[in-house]
PyMOL CGO cylinders between C-alpha atoms (Angstrom):
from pymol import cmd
from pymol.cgo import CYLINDER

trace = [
    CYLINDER, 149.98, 23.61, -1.49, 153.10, 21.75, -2.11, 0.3, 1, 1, 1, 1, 1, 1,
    CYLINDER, 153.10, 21.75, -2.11, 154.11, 20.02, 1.29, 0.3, 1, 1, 1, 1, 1, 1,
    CYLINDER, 154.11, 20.02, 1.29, 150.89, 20.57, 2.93, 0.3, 1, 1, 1, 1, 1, 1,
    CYLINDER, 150.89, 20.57, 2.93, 149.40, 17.34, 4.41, 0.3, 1, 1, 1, 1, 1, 1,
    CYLINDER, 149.40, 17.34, 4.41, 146.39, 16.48, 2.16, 0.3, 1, 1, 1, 1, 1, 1,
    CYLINDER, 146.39, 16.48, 2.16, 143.85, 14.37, 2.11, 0.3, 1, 1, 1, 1, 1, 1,
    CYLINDER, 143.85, 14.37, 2.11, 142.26, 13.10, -0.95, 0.3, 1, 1, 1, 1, 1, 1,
    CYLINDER, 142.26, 13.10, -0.95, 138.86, 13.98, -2.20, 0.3, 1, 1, 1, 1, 1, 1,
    CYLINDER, 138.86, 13.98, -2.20, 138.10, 10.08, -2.92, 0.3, 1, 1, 1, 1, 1, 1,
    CYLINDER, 138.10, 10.08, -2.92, 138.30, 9.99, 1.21, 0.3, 1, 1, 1, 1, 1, 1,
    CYLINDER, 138.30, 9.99, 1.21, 136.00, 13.23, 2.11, 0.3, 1, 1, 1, 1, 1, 1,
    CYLINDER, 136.00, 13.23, 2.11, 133.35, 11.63, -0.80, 0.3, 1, 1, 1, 1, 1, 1,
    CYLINDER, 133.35, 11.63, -0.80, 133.62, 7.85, 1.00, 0.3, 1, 1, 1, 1, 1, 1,
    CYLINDER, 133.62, 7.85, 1.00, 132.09, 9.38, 4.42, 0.3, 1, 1, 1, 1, 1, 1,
    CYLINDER, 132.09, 9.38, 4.42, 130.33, 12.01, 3.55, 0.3, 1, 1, 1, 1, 1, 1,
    CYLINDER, 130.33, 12.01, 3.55, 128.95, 11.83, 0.52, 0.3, 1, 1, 1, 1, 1, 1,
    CYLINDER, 128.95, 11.83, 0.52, 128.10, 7.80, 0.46, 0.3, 1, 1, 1, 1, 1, 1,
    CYLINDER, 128.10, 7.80, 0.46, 128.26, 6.49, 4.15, 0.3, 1, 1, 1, 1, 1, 1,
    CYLINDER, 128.26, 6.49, 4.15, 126.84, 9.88, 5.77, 0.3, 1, 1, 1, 1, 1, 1,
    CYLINDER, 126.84, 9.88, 5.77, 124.73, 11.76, 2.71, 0.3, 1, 1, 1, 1, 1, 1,
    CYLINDER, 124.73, 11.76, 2.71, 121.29, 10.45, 4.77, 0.3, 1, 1, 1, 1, 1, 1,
    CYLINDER, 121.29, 10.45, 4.77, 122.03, 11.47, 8.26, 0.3, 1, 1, 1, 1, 1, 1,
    CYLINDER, 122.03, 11.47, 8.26, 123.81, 14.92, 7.85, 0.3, 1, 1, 1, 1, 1, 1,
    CYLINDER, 123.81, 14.92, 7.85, 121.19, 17.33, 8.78, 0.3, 1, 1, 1, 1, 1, 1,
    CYLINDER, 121.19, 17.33, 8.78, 120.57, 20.56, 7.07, 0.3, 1, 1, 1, 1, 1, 1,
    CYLINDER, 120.57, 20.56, 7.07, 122.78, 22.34, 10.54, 0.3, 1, 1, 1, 1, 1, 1,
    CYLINDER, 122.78, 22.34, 10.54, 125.64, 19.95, 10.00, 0.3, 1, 1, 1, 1, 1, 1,
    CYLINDER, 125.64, 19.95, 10.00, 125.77, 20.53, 6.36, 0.3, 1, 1, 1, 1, 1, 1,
    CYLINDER, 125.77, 20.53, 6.36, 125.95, 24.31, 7.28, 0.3, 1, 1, 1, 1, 1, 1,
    CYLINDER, 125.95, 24.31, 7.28, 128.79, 23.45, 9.54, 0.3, 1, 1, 1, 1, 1, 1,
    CYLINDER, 128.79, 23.45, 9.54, 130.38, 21.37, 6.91, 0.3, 1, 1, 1, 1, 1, 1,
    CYLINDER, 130.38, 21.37, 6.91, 130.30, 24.27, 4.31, 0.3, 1, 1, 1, 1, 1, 1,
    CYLINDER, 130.30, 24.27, 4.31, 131.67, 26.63, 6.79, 0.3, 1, 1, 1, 1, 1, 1,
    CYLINDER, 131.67, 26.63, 6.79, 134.50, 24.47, 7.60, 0.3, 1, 1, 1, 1, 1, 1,
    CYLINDER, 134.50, 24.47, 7.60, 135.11, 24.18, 3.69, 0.3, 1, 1, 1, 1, 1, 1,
    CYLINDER, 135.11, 24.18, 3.69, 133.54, 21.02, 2.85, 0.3, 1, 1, 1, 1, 1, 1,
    CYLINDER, 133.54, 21.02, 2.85, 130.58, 22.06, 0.53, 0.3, 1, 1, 1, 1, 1, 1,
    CYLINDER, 130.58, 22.06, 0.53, 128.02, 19.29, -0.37, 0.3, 1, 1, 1, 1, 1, 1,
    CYLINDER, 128.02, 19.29, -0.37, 126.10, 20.84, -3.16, 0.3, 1, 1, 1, 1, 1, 1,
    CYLINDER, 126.10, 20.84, -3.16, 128.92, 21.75, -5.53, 0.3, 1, 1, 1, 1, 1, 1,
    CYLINDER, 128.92, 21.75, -5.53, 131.81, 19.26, -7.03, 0.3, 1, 1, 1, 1, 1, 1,
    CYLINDER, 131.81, 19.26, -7.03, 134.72, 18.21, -4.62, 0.3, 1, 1, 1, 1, 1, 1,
    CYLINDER, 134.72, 18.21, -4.62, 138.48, 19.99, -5.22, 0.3, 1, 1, 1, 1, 1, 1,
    CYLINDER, 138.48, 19.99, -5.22, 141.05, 17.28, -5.15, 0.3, 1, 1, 1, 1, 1, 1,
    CYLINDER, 141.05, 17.28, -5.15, 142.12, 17.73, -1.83, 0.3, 1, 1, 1, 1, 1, 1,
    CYLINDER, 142.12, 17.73, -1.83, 141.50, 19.25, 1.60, 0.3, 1, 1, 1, 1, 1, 1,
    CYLINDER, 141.50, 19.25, 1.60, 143.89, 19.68, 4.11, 0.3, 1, 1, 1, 1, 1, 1,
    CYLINDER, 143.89, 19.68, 4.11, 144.64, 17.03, 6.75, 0.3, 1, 1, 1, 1, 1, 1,
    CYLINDER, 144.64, 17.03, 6.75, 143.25, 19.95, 9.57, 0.3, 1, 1, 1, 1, 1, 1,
    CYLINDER, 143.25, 19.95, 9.57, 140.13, 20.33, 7.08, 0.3, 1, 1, 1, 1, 1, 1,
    CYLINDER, 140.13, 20.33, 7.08, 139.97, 16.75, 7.64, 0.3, 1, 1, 1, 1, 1, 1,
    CYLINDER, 139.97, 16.75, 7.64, 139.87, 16.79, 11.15, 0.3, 1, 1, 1, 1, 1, 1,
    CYLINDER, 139.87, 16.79, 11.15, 137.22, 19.50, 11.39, 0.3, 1, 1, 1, 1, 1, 1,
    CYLINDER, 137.22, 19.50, 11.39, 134.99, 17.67, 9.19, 0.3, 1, 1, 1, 1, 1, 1,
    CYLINDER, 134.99, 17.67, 9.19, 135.42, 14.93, 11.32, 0.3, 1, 1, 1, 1, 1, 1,
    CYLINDER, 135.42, 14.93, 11.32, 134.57, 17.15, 14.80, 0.3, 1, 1, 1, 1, 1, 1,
    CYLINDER, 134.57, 17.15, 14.80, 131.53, 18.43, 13.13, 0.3, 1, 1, 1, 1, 1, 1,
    CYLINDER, 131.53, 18.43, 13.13, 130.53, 14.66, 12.29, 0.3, 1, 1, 1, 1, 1, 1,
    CYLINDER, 130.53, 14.66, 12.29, 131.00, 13.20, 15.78, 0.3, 1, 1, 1, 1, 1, 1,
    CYLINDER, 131.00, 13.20, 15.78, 128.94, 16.29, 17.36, 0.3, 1, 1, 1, 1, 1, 1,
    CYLINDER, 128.94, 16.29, 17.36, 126.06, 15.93, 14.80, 0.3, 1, 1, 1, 1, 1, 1,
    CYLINDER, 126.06, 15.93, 14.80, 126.10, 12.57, 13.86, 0.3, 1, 1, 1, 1, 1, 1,
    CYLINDER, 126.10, 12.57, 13.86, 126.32, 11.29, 17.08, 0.3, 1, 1, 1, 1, 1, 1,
    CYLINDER, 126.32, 11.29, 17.08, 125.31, 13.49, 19.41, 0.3, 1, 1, 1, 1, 1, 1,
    CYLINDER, 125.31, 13.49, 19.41, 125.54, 12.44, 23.30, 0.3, 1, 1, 1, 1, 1, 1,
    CYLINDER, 125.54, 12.44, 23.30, 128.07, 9.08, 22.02, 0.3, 1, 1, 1, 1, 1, 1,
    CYLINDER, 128.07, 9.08, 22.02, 130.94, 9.72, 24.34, 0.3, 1, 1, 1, 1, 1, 1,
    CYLINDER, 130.94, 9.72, 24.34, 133.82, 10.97, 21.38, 0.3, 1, 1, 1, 1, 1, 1,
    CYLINDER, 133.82, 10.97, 21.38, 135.90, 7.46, 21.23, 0.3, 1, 1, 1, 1, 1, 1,
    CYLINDER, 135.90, 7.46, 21.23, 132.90, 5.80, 20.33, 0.3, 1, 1, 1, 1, 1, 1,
    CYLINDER, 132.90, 5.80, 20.33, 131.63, 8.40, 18.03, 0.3, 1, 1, 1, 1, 1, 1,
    CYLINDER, 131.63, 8.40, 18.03, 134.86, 8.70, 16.46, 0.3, 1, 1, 1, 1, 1, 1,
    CYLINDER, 134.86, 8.70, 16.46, 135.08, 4.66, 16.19, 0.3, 1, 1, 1, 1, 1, 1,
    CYLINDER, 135.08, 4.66, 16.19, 131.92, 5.14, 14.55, 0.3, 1, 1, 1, 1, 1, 1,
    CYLINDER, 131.92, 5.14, 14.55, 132.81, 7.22, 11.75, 0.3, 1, 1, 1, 1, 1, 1,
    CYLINDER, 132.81, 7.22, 11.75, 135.53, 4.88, 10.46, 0.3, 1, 1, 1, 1, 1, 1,
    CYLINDER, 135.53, 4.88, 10.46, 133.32, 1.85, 10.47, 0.3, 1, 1, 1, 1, 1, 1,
    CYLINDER, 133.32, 1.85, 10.47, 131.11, 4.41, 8.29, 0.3, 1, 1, 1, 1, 1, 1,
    CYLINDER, 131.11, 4.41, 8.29, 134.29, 5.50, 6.30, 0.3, 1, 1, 1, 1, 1, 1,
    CYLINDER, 134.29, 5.50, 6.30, 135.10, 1.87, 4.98, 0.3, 1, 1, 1, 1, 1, 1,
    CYLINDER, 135.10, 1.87, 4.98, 131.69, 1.23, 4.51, 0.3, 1, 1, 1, 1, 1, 1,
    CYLINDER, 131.69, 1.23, 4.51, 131.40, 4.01, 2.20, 0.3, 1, 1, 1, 1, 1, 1,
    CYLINDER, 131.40, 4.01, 2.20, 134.97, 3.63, 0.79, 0.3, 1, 1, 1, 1, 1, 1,
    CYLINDER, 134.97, 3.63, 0.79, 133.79, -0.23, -0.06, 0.3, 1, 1, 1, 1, 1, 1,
    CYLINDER, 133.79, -0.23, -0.06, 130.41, 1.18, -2.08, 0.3, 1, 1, 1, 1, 1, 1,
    CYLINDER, 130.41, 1.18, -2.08, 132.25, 2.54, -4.94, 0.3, 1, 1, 1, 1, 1, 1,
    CYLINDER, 132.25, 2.54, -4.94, 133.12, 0.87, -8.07, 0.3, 1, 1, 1, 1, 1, 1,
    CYLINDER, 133.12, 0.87, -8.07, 136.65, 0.53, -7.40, 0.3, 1, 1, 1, 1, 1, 1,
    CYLINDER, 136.65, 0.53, -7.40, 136.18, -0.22, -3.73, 0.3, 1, 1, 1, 1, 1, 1,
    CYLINDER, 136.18, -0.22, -3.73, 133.80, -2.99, -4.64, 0.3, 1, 1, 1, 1, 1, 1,
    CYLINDER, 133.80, -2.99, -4.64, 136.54, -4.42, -6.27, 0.3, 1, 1, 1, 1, 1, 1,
    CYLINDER, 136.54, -4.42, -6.27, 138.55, -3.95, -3.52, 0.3, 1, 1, 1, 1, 1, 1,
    CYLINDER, 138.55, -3.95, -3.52, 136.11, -5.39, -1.32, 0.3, 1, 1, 1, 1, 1, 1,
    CYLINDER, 136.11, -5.39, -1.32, 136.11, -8.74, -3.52, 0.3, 1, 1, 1, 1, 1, 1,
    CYLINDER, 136.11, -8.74, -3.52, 140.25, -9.32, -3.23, 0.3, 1, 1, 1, 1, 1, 1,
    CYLINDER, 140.25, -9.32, -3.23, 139.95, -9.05, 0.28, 0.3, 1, 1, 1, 1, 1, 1,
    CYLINDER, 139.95, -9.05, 0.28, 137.40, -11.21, 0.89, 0.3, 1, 1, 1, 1, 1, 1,
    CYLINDER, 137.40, -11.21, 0.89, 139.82, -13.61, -1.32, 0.3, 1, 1, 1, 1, 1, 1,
    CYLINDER, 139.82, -13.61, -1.32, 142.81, -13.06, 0.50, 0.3, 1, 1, 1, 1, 1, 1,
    CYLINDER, 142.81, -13.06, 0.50, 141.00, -13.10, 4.13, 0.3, 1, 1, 1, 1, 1, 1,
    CYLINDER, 141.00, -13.10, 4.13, 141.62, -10.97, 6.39, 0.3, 1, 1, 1, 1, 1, 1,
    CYLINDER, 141.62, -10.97, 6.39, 145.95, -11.31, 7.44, 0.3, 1, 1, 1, 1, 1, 1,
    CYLINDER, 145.95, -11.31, 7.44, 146.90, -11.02, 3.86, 0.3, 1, 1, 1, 1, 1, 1,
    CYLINDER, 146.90, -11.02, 3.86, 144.03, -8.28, 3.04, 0.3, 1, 1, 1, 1, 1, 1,
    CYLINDER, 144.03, -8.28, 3.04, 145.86, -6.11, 6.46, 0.3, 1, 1, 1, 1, 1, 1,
    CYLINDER, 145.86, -6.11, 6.46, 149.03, -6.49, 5.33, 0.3, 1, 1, 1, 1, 1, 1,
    CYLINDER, 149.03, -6.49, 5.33, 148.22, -4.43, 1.87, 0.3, 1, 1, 1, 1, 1, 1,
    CYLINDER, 148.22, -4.43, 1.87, 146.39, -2.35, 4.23, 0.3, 1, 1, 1, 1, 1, 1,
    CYLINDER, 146.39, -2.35, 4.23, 149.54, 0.64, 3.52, 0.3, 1, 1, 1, 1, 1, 1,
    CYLINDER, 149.54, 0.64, 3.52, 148.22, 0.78, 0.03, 0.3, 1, 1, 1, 1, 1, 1,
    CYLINDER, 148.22, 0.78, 0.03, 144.64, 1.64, 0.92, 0.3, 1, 1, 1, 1, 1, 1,
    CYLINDER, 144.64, 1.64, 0.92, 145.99, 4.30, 3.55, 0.3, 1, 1, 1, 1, 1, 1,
    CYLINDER, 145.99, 4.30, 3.55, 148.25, 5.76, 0.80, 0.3, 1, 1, 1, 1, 1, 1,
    CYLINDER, 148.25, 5.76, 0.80, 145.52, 6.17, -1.53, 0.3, 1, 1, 1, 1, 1, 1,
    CYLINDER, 145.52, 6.17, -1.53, 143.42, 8.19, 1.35, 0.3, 1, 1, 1, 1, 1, 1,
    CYLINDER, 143.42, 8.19, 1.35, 145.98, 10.70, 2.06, 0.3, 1, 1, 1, 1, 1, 1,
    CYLINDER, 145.98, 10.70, 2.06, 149.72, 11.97, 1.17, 0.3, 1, 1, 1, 1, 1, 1,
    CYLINDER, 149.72, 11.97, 1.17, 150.85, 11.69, 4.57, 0.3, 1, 1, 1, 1, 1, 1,
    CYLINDER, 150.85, 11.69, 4.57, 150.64, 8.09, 6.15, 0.3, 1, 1, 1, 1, 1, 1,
    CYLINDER, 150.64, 8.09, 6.15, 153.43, 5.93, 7.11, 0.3, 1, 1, 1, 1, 1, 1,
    CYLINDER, 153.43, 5.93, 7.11, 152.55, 2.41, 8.03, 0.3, 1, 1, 1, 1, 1, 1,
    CYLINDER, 152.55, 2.41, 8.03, 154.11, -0.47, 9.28, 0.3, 1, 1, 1, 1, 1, 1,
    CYLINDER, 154.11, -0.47, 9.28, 152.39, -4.10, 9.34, 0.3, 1, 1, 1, 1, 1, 1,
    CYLINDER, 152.39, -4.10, 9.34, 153.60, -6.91, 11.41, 0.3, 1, 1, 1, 1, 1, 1,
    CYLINDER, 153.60, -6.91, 11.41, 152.04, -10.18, 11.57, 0.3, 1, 1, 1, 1, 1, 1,
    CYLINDER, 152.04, -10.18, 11.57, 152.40, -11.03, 15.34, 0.3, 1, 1, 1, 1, 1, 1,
    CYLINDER, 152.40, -11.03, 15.34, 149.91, -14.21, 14.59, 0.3, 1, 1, 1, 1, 1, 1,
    CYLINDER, 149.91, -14.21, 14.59, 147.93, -16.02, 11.74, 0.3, 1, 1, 1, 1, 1, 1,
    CYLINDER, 147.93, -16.02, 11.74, 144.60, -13.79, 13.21, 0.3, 1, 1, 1, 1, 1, 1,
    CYLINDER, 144.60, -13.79, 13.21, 146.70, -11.03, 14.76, 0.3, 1, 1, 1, 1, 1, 1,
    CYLINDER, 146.70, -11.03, 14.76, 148.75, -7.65, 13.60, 0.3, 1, 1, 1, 1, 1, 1,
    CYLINDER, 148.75, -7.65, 13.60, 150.10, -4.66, 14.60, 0.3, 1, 1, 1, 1, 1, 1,
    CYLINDER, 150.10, -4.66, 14.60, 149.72, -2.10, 12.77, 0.3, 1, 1, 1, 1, 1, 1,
    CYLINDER, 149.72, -2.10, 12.77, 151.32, 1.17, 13.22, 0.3, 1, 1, 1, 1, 1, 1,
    CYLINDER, 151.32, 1.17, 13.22, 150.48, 4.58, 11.52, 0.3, 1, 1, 1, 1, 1, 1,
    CYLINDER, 150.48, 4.58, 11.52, 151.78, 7.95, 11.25, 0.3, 1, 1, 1, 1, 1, 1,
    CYLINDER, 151.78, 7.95, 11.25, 149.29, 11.08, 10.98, 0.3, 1, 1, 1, 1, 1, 1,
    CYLINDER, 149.29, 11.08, 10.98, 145.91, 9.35, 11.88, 0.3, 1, 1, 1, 1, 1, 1,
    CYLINDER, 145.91, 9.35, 11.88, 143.77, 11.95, 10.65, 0.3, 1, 1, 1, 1, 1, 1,
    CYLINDER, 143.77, 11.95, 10.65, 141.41, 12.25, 13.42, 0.3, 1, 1, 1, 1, 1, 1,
    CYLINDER, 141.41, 12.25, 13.42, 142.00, 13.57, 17.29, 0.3, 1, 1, 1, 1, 1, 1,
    CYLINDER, 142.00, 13.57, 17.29, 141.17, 10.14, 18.21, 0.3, 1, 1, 1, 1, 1, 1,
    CYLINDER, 141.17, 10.14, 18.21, 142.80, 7.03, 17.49, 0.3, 1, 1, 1, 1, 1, 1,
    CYLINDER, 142.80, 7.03, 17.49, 139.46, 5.39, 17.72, 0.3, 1, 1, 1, 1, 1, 1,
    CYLINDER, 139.46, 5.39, 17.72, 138.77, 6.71, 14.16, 0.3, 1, 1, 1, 1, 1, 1,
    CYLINDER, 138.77, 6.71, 14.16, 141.07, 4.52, 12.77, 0.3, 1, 1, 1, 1, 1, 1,
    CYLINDER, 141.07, 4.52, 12.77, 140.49, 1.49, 15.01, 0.3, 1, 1, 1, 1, 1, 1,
    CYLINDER, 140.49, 1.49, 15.01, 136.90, 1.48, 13.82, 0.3, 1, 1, 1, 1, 1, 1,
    CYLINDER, 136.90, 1.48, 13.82, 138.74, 1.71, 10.07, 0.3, 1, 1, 1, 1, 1, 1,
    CYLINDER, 138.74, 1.71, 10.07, 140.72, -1.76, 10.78, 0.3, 1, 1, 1, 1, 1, 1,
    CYLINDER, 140.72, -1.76, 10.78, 138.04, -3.19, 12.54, 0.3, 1, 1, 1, 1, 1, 1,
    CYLINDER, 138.04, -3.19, 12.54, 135.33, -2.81, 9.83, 0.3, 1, 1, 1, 1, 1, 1,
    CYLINDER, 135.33, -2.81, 9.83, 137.60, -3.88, 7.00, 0.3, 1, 1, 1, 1, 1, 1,
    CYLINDER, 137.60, -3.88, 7.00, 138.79, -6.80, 8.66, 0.3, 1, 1, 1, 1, 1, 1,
    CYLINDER, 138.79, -6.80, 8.66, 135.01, -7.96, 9.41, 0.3, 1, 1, 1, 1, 1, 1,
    CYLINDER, 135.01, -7.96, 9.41, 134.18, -7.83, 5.82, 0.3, 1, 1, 1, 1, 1, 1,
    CYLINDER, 134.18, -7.83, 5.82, 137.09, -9.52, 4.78, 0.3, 1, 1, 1, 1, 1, 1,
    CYLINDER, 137.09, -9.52, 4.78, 135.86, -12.60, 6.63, 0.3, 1, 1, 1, 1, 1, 1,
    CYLINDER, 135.86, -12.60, 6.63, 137.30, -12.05, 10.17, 0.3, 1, 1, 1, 1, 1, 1,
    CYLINDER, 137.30, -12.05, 10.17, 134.72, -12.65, 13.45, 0.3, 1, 1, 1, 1, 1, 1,
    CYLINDER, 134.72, -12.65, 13.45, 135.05, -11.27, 16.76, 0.3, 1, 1, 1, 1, 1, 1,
    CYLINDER, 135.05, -11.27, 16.76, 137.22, -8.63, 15.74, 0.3, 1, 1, 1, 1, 1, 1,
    CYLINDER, 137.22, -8.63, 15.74, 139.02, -6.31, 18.25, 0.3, 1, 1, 1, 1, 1, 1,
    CYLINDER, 139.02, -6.31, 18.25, 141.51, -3.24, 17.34, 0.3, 1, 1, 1, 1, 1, 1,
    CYLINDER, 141.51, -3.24, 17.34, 142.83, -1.67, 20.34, 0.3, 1, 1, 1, 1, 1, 1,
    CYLINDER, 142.83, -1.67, 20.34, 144.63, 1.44, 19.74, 0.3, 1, 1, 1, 1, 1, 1,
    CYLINDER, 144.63, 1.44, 19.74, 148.19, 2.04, 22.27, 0.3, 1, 1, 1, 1, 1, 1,
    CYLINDER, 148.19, 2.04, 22.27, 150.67, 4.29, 22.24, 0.3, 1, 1, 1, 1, 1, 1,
    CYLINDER, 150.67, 4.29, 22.24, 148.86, 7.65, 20.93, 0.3, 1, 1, 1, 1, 1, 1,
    CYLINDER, 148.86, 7.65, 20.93, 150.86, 10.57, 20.68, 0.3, 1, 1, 1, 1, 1, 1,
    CYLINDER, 150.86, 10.57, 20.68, 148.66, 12.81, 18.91, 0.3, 1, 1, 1, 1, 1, 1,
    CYLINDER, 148.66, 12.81, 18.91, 149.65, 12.04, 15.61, 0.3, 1, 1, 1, 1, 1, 1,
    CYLINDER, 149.65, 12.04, 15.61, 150.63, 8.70, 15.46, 0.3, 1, 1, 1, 1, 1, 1,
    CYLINDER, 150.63, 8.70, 15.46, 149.45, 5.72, 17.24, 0.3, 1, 1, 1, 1, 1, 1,
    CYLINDER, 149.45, 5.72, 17.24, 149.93, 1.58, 17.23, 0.3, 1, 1, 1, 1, 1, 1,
    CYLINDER, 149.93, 1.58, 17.23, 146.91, -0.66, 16.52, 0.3, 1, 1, 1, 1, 1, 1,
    CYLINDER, 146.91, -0.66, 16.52, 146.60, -4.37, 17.81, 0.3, 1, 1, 1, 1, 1, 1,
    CYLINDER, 146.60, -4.37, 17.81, 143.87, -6.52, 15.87, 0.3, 1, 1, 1, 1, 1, 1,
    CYLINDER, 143.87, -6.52, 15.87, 142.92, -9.61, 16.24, 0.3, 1, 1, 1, 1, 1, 1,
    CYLINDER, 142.92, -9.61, 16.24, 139.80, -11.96, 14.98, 0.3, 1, 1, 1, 1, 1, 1,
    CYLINDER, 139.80, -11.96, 14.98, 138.60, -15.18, 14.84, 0.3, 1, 1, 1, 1, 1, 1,
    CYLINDER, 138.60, -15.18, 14.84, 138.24, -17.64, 11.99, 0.3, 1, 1, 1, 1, 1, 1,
    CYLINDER, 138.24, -17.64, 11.99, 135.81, -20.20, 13.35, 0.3, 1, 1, 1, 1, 1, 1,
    CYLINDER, 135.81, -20.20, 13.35, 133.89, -22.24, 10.89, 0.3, 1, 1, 1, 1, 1, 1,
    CYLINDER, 133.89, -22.24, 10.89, 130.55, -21.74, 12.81, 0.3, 1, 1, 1, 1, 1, 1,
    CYLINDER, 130.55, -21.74, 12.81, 130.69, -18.45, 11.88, 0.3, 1, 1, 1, 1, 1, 1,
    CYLINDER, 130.69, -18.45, 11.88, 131.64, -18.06, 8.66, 0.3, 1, 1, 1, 1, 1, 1,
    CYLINDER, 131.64, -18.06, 8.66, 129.49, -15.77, 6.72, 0.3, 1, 1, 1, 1, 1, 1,
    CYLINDER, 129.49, -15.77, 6.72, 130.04, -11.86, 5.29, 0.3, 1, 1, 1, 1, 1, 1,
    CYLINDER, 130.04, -11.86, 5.29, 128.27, -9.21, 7.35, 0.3, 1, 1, 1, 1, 1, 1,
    CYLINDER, 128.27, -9.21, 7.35, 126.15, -6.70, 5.40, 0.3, 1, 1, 1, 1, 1, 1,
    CYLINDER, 126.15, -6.70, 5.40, 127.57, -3.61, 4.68, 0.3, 1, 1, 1, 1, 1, 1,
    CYLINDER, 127.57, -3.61, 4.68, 126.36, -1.07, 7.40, 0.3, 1, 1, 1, 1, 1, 1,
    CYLINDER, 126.36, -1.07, 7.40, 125.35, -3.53, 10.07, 0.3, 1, 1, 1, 1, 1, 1,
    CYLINDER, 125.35, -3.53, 10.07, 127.10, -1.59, 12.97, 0.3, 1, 1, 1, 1, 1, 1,
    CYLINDER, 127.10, -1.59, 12.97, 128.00, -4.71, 15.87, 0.3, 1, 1, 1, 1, 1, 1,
    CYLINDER, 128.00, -4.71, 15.87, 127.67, -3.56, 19.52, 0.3, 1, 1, 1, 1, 1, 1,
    CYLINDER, 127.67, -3.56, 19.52, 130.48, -5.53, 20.35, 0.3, 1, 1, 1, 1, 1, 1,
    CYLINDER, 130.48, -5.53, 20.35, 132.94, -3.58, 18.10, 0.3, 1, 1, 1, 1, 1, 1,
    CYLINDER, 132.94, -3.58, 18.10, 131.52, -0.49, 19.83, 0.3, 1, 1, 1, 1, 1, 1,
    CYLINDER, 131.52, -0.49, 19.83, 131.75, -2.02, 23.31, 0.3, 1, 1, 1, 1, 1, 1,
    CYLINDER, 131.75, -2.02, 23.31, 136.04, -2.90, 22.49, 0.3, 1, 1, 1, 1, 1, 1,
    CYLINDER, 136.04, -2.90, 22.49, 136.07, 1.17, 21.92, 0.3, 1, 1, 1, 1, 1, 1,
    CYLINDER, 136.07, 1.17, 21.92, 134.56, 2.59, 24.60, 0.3, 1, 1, 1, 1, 1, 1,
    CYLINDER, 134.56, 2.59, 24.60, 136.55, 0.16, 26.76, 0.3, 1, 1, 1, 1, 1, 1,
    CYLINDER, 136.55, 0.16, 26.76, 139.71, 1.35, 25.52, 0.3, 1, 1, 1, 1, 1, 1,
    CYLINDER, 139.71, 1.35, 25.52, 140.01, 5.27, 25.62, 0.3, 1, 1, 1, 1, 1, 1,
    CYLINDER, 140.01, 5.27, 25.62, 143.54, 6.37, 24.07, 0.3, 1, 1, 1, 1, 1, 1,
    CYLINDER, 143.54, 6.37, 24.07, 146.27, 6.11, 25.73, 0.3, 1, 1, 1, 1, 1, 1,
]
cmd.load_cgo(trace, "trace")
């Protein structure tokens, strides 16, 4: 498949098989294996990036059913980094970015992305000490939401508050991502992993793609 656009099985085990294994019922696992993604038997190396996507679609319909699709979508990468974060090397991970805080930890964000898929471009700049832009090439979702709820979880657990990532500019591949967070001392303190925050849902639904 040389010069397809693939995604890495490391990814389709992070949501599936750790951050989703307890809520795909036995309907959406049938969907899954029809779309290629079988659960019972050992992961290939790679999918496609449009395997991705249907994985994702099957997700958002069964996961979370009656969510309006932004949310749902921003869902599923809040779920992704969780899961991505529960493996051994992610737990490592997880610990240098809780070191670096959460500018430093987005700006080696690239590195993360490239180990995801073969296709993502991304550009970081700082536009403040709890702000960056972050631009990406071939999202891997419909929805740029996906990816917001990506940023946003993995700057929470790397020690920012109030976090916000607002996704602009979508073309339907790529798309530009503001975040921005707080650092105040009152409310320092790592959320658990999993503990989904209304207000991060709230930020998605409020900004559709544009």
């Amino acid at each position: 498949m040389t010069g397809d656009k693939l995604v890495y099985s490391g990814t389709v085990e992070a949501l599936f098989v750790r951050a989703l294994e307890n809520r795909l019922t036995p309907a959406c696992r049938q969907r899954l294996r029809e779309a290629g993604l079988d659960l019972e038997q050992k992961l290939p190396p790679s999918y496609t990036l449009e395997q991705w996507k249907q994985f994702l679609r099957i997700a958002a319909d069964h996961v979370y059913a009656g969510m309006p699709a932004e949310a749902a979508y921003y869902s599923l990468g809040e779920r992704f980094i969780d899961g991505y974060f529960s493996s051994i090397f992610g737990r490592a991970l997880l610990g240098m970015a809780r070191l670096l805080g959460p500018r430093r930890a987005l700006t080696q964000a690239r590195l993360c992305f490239r180990t995801s898929a073969n296709c993502s471009e991304v550009r970081i700049v700082e536009r403040s000490p709890t702000e960056v832009e972050v631009w990406l090439t071939d999202i891997g979702a419909d929805l740029p939401t996906f990816v917001a709820g990506v940023l946003s979880r993995a700057t929470e657990l790397s020690g920012g508050q109030r976090v916000v990532a607002i996704p602009e500019g979508f073309d339907g591949q790529s798309a530009t991502y503001y975040v921005r967070w707080s650092e105040q001392a009152e409310e320092l303190g790592s959320p658990a992993l999993g503990a989904p925050s209304s207000a991060r849902k709230a930020a998605a639904e409020s900004h559709p793609p544009a």
